[in-house]
Each structure stands twice: as structure tokens, then as C-alpha cells.
C-alpha positions in Angstrom: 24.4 -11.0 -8.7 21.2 -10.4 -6.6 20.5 -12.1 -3.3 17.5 -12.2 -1.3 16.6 -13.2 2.3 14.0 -14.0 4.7 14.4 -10.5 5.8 14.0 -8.6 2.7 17.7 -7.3 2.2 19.2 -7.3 -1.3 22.6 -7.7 -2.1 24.0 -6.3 -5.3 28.0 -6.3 -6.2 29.7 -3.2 -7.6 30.4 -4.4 -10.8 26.2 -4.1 -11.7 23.9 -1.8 -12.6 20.4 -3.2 -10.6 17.0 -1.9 -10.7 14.7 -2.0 -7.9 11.0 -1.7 -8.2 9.8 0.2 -5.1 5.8 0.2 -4.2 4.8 2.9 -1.8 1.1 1.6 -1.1 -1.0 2.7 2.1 2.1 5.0 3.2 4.1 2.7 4.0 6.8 0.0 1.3 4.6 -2.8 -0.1 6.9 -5.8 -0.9 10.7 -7.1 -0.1 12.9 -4.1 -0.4 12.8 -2.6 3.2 16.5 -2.4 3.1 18.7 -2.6 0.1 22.1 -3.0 0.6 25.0 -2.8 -2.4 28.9 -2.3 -2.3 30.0 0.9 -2.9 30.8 1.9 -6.3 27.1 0.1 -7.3 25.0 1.7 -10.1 21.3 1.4 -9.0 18.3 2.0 -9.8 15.6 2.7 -7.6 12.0 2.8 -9.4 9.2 4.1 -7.7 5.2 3.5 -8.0 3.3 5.1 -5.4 -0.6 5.1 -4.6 -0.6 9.0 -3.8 2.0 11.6 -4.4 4.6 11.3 -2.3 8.1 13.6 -1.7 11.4 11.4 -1.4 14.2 12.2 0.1 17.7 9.6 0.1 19.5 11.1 3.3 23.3 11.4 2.9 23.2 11.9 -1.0 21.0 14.8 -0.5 18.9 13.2 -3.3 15.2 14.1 -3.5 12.0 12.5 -6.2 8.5 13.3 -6.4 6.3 10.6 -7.4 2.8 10.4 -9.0 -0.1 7.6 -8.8 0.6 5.7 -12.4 3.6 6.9 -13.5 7.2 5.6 -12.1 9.9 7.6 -10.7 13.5 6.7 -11.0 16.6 8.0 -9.1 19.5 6.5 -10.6 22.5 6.4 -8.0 26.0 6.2 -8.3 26.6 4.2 -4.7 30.2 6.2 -4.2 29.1 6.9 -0.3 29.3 4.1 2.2 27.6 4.3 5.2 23.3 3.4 6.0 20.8 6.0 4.7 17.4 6.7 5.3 14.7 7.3 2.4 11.6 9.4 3.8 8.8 10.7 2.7 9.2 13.9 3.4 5.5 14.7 2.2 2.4 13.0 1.0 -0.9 14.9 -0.9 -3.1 12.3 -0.2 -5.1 10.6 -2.8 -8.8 12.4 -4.1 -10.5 13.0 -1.1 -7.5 12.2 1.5 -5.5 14.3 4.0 -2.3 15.6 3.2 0.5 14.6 5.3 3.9 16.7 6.3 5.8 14.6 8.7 8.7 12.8 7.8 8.8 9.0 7.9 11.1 6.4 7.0 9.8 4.2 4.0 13.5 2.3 3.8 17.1 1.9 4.2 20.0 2.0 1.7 23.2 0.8 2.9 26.0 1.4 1.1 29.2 -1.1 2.0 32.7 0.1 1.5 34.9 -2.2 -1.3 
């Protein structure tokens, strides 16, 4: 079961395996997953598209993803840790022509909720 509100949380139940479709556009998450929230246990998903090529990294799982313009990247999860955990970009090339960036900056939030 998936739920969405105003705020752009998800909700997903253990018992699933969910997707999410993640745009990285302009640096910054393009669309309603700013948070996504699941019940530990959860098998997700998370499917990335980015504008540029961007470094991931999923704080707490130690989990890292490189994405490139027109292909998608998936990090499959087993959501075993509760707790709230940052994804960053940990670096961006820039696209033809653009500067490369280095800094670290939160794109969104996975929160992981105990069963």
C-alpha cells in the first residue's frame, strides 16, 4: 500500500517491494519524494534519473550510486535499519560546459520506522 500527502511523504508497509522514481534536475529533487518513509523490514527501490552526473550517498547504510544523464540508477535496499537518513550528493560533474561541484548537499530523506 502506497500513500501520499500534501507534503510529499510516502508510506510503504513491510510486507512490499516499492519502487520510487527519483529525478535529480537543476541540483536539487524534481517531484514528490523529498522524504520517503517505509517500515522497517521494506524492500525498496529507489530509481534514479539525473540531469548531470551526480555521486549518492544513503547515510546510515553506508550505501553509495553514481548516476548518469539518460540512463537510471537503482539502489535496491533492504530497509532492516530504523532510524532517518540523509541521501546527499556527495559530488556533481556538471553537465557540458558546467562547473563541477564537491560539497555535500542533502537531495532527501529516508526514514526507516521500526515494526
Amino acid at each position: 500500500m502506497l500513500l501520499s500527502s500534501l507534503d510529499s511523504l510516502s508510506r510503504v508497509s513491510a510486507a512490499e517491494a516499492v519502487r520510487f522514481s527519483i529525478v535529480i534536475r537543476a541540483r536539487s529533487v524534481d517531484g514528490p519524494h523529498r522524504t520517503i518513509r517505509a517500515t522497517q523490514g521494506a524492500m525498496l527501490e529507489l530509481a534514479f534519473a539525473a540531469d548531470e552526473i551526480v555521486e549518492l550517498h544513503l547515510h546510515g547504510y553506508d550505501r553509495y550510486l553514481t548516476v548518469h544523464p539518460g540512463e537510471e540508477a537503482v539502489m535496491r535496499l533492504d530497509a532492516n535499519l530504523a532510524g532517518r537518513f540523509a541521501i546527499e550528493a556527495h559530488r556533481f560533474e556538471g553537465p557540458a560546459g558546467g562547473s563541477p561541484s564537491h560539497g555535500h548537499v542533502v537531495l532527501l530523506y529516508l526514514e526507516i520506522y521500526p515494526r
